[in-house]
VEXVO-457954 format. One line per field, with one value per residue: residue in three letters; y, z negated, x of N, C-alpha, C in turn. Coordinates in Angstrom, 3 decimals, always signed. Example, Ala and Ser with C-alpha at 12.3 -4.5 7.8 and 13.67 -1.06 7.14 Angstrom:
<nodes>
aa = [Ala, Ser]
n_v = [-5.690, -2.250]
n_w = [-7.800, -7.080]
n_u = [+13.190, +12.850]
ca_v = [-4.500, -1.060]
ca_w = [-7.800, -7.140]
ca_u = [+12.300, +13.670]
c_v = [-3.300, +0.030]
c_w = [-7.800, -7.870]
c_u = [+13.200, +12.900]
</nodes>
This chain:
<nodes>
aa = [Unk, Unk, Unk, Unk, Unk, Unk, Unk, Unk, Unk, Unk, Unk, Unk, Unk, Unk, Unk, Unk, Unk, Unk, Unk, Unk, Unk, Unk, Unk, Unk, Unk, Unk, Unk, Unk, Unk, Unk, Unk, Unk, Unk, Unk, Unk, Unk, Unk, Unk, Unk, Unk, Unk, Unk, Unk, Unk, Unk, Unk, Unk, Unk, Unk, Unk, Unk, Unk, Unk, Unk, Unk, Unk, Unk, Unk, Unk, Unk, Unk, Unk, Unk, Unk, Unk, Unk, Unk, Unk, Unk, Unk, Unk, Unk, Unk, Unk, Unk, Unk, Unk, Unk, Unk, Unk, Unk, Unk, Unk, Unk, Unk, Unk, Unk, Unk, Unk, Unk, Unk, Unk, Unk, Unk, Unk, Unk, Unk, Unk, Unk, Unk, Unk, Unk, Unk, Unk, Unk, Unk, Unk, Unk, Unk, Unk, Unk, Unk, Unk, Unk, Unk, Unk, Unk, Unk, Unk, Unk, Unk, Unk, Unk, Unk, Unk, Unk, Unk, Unk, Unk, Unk, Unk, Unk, Unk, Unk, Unk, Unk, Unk, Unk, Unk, Unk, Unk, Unk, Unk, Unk, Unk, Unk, Unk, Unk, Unk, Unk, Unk, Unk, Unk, Unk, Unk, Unk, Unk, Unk, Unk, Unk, Unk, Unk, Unk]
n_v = [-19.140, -15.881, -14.023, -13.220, -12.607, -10.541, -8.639, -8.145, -7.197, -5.039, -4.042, -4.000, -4.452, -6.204, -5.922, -3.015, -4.007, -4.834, -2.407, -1.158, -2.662, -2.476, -4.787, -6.868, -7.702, -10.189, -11.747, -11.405, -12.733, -15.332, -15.630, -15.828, -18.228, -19.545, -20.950, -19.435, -17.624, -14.850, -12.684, -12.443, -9.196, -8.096, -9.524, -8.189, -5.617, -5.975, -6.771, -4.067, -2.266, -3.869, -3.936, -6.483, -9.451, -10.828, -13.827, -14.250, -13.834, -15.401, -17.394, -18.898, -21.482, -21.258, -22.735, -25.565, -28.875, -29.904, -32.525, -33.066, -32.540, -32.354, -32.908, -30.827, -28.945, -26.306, -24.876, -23.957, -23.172, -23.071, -21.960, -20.843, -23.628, -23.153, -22.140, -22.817, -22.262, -19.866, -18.731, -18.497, -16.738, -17.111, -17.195, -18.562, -18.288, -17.417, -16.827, -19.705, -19.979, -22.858, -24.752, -26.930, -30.592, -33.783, -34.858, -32.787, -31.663, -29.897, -30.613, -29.183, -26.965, -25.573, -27.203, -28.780, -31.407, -34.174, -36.176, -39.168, -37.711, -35.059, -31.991, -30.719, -27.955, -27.418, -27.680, -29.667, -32.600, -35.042, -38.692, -41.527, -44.058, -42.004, -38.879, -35.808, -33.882, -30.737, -28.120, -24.840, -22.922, -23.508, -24.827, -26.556, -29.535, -31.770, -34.044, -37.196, -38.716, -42.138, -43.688, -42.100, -40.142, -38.151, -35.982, -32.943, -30.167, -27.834, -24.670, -21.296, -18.616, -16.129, -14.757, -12.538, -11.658, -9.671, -6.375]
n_w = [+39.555, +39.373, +41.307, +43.410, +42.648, +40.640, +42.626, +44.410, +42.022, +42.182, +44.000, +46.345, +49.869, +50.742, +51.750, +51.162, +47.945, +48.066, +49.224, +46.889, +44.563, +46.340, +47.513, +50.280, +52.365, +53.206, +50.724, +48.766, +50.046, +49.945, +47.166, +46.587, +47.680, +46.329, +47.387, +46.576, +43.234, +41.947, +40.790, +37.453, +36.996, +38.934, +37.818, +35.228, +36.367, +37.923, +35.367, +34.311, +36.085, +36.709, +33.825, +32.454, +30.941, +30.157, +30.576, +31.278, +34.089, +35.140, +34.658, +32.664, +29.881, +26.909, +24.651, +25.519, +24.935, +25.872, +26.058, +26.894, +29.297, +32.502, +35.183, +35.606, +34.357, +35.539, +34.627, +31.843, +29.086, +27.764, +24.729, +24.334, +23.571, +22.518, +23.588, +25.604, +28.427, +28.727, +30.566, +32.380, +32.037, +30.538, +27.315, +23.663, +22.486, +24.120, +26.352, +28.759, +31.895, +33.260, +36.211, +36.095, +36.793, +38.240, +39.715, +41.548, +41.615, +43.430, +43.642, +40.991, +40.789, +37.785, +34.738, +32.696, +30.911, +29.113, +26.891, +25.007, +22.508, +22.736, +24.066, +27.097, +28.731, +31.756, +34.398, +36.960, +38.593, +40.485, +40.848, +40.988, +39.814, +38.000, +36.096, +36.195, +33.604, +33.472, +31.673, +31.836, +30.523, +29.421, +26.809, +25.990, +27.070, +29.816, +30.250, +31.134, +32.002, +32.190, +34.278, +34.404, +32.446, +31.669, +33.776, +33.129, +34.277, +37.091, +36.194, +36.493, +36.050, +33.147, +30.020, +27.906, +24.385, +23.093, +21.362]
n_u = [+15.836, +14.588, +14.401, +12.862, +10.425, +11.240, +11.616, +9.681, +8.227, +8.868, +8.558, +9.784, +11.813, +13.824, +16.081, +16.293, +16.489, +18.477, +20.579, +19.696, +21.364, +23.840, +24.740, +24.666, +21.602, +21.727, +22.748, +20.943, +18.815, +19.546, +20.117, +17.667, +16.477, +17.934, +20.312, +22.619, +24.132, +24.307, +26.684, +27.690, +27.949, +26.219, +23.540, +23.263, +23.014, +20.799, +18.794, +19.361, +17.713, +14.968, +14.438, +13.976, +15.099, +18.605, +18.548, +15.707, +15.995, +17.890, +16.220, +16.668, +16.879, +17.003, +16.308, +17.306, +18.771, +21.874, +22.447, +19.367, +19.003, +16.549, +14.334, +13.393, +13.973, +16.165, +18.210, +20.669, +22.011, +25.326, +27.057, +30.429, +32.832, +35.320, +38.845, +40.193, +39.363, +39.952, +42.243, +40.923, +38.971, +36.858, +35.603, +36.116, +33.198, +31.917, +28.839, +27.864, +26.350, +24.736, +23.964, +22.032, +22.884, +23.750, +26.489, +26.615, +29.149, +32.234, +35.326, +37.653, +35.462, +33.924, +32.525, +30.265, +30.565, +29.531, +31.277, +31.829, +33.082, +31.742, +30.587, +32.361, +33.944, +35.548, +36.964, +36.409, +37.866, +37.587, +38.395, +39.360, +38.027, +36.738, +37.089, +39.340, +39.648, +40.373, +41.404, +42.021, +43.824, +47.417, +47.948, +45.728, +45.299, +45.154, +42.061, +41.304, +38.708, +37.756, +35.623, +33.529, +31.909, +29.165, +28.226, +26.977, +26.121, +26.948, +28.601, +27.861, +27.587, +28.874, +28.980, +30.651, +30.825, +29.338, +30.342]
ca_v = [-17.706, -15.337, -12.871, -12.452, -12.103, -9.265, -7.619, -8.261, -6.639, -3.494, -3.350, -3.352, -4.890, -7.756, -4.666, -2.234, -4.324, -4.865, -1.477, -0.624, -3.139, -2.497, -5.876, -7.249, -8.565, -11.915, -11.915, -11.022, -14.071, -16.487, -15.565, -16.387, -19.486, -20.908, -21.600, -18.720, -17.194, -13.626, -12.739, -11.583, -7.388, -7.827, -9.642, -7.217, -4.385, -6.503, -6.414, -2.863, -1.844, -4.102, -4.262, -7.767, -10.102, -11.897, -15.234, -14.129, -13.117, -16.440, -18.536, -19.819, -22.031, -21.117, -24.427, -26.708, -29.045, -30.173, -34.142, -33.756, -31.828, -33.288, -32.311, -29.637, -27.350, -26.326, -23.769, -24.281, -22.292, -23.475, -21.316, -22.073, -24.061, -22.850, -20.788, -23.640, -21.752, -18.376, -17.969, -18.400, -15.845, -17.594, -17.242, -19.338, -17.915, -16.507, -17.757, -19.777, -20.662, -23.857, -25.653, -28.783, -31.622, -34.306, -35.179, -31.937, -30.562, -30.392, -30.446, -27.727, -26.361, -25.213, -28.203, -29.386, -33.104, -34.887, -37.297, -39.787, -36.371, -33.982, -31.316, -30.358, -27.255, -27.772, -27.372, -30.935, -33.059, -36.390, -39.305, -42.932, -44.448, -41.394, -37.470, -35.276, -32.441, -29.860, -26.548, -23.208, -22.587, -24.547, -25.629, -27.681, -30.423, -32.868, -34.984, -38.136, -40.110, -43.224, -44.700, -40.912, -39.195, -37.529, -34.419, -31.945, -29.444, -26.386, -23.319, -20.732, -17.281, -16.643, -13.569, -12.292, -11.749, -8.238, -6.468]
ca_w = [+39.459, +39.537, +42.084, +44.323, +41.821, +40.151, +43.709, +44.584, +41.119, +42.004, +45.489, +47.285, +50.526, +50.644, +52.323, +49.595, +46.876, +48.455, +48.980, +45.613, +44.145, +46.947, +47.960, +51.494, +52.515, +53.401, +49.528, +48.121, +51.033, +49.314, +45.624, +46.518, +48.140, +45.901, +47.817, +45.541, +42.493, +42.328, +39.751, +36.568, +36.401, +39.513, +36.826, +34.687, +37.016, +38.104, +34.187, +33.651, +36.935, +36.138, +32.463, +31.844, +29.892, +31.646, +30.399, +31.812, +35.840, +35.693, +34.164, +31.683, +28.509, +25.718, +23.447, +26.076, +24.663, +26.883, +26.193, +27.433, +30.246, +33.149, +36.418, +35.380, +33.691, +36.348, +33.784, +30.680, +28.695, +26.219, +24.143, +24.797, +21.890, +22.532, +24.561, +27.123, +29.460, +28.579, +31.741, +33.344, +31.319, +29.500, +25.690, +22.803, +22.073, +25.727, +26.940, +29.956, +32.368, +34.232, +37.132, +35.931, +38.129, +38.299, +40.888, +42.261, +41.577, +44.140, +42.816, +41.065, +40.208, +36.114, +35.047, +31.486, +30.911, +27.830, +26.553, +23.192, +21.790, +22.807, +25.437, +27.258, +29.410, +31.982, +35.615, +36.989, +39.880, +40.751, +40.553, +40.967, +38.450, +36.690, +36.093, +35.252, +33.319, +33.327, +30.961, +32.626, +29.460, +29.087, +25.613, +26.175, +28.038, +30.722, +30.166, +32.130, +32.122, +32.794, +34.244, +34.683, +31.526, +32.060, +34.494, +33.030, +35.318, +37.063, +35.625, +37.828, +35.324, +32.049, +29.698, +26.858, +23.411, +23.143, +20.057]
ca_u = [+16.031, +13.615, +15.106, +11.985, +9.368, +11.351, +12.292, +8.558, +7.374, +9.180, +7.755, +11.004, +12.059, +14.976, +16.982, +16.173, +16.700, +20.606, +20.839, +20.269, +22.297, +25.568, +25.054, +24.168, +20.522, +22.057, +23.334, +19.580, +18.018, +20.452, +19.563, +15.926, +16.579, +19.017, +21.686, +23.776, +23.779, +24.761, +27.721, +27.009, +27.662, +24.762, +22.430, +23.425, +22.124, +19.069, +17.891, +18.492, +16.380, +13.642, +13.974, +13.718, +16.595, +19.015, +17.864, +14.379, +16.264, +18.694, +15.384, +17.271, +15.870, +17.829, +16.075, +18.081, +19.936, +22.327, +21.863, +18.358, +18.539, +16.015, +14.934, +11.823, +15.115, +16.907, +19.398, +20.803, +23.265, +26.127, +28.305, +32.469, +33.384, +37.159, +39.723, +40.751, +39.595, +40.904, +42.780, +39.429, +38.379, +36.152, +36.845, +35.379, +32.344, +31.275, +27.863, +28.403, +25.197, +24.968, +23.134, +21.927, +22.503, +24.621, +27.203, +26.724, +30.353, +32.861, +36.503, +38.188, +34.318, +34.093, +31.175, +29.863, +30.549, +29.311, +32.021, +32.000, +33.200, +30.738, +30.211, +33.853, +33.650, +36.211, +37.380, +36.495, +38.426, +36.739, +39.583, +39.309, +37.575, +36.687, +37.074, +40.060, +38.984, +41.333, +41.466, +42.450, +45.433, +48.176, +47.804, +44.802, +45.948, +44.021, +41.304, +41.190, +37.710, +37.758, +34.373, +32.945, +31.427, +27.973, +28.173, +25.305, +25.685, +28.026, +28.754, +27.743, +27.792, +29.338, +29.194, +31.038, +29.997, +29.503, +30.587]
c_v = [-17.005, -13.738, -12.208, -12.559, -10.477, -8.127, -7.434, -7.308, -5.473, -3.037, -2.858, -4.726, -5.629, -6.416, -3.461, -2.579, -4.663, -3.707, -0.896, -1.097, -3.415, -3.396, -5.609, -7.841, -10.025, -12.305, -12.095, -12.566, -15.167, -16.865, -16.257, -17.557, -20.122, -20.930, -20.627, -18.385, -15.939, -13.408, -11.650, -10.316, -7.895, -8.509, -8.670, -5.864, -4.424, -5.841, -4.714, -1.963, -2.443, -4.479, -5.723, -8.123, -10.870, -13.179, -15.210, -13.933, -14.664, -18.057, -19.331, -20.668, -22.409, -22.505, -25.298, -27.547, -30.093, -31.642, -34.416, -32.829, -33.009, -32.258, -31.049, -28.360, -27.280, -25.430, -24.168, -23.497, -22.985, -22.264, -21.907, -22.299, -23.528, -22.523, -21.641, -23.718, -20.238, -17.925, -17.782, -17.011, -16.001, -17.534, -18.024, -17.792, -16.911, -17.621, -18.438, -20.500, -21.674, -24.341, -26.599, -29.587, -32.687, -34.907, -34.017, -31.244, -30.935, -30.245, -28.866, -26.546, -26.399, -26.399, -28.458, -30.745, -33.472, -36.029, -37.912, -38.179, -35.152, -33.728, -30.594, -29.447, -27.289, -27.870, -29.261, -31.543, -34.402, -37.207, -40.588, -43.464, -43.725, -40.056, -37.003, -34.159, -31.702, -28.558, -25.592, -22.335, -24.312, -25.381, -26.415, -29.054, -31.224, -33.777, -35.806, -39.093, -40.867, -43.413, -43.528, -39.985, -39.048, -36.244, -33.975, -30.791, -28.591, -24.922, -22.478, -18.868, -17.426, -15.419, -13.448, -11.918, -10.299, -7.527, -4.793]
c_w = [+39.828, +40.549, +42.739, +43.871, +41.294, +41.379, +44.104, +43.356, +41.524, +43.294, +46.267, +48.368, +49.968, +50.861, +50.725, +48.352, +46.639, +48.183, +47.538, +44.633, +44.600, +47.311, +49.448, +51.612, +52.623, +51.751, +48.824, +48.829, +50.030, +47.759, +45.817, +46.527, +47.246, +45.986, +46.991, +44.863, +42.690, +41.131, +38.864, +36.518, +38.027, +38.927, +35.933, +35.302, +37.459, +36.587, +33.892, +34.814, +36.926, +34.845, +31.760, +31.344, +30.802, +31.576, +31.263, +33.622, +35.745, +35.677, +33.305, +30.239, +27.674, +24.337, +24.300, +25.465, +25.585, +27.791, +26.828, +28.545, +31.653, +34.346, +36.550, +35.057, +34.817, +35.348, +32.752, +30.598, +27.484, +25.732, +24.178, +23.585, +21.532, +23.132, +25.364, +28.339, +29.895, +30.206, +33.143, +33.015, +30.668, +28.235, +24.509, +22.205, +23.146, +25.651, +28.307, +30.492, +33.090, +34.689, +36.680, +36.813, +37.639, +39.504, +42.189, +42.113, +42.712, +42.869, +42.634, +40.298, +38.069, +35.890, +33.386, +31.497, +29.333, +28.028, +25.006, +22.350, +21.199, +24.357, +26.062, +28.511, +30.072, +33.613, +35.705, +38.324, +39.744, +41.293, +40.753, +39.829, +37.420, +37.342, +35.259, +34.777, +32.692, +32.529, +32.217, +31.726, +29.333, +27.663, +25.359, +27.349, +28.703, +30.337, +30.814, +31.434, +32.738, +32.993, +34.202, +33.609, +32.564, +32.457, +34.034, +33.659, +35.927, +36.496, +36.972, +37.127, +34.475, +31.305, +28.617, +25.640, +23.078, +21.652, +20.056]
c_u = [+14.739, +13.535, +13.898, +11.235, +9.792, +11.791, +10.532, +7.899, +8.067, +8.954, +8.438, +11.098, +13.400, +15.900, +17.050, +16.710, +18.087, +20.695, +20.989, +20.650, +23.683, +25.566, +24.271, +22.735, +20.986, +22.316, +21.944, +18.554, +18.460, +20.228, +18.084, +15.646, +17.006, +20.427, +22.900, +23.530, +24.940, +25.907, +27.378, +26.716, +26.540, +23.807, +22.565, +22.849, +21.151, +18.281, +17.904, +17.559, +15.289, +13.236, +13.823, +15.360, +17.619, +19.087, +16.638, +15.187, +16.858, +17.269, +15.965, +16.771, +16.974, +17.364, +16.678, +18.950, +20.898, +22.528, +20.747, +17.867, +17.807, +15.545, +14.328, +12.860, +16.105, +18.202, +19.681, +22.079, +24.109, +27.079, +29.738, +32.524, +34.635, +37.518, +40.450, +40.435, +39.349, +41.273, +42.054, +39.152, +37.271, +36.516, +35.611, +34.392, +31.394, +29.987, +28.148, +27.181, +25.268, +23.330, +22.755, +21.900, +23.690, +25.121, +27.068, +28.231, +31.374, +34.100, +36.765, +36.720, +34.214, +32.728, +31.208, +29.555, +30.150, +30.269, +31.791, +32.518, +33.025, +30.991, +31.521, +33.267, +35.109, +36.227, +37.669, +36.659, +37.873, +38.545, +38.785, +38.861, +37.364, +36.932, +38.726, +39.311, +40.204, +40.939, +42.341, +43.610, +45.561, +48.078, +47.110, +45.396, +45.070, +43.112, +40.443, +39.612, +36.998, +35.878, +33.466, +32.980, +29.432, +28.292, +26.596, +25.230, +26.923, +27.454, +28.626, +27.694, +28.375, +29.167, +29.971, +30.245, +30.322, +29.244, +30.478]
</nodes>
């Protein structure tokens, strides 16, 4: 993320730059560091006070493809292939940003697994010998894999496709 370059280019304090996004200094420390990412409508109000994109504030590399993510890309974005996780509020055709890493998810965390199938976006519980990957609507149903899959990263934003 690029939080304290663009709080730095506008020549504001850690305090300041809460203040005039409603958030807390501890919230703005944490963005810098890492350890959190801020939720989208506050990237959304980052880019239009310093003008930049919000690929350019999250650092994101939109040529990623998600098979060859490595350790230099820390972001990567996929489009939802489908509405199985609607009641997320995710909807097929939202952008959704992820962490790259693997074996960073706890349970229950939204994560992008590559299976023989492709790329399954999916609320993922760690299991014995493997991953469930659960959808967020009922009509999608569970997907148990055996022997792991490839974790490519967590989801940590998501946006809609704005019309």
């Amino acid at each position: 993320m690029k939080i304290r370059e663009i709080r730095r280019d506008l020549d504001l304090s850690q305090a300041d730059f809460a203040k005039l996004l409603g958030v807390h200094q501890t919230a703005v420390s944490q963005w810098e560091t890492g350890r959190t990412f801020p939720e989208m409508e506050i990237v959304v109000r980052i880019a239009r006070i310093s003008g930049r994109t919000i690929n350019d504030i999250l650092d994101v590399d939109r040529a990623l493809e998600p098979s060859r993510t490595t350790e230099e890309k820390k972001y990567f974005e996929l489009t939802m292939p489908d509405d199985s996780m609607k009641s997320a509020r995710i909807y097929k055709g939202d952008t959704v940003y992820f962490y790259a890493c693997d074996g960073c998810i706890s349970n229950g965390m939204i994560a992008a697994v590559e299976t023989q199938s492709g790329v399954l976006i999916r609320h993922l519980f760690k299991m014995d010998g493997g991953y469930l990957l659960s959808a967020a609507s009922p009509e999608f149903p569970p997907v148990f894999i055996k022997g792991g899959g490839r974790i490519l990263g967590r989801a940590y934003a998501f946006r809609g496709l704005i019309s």
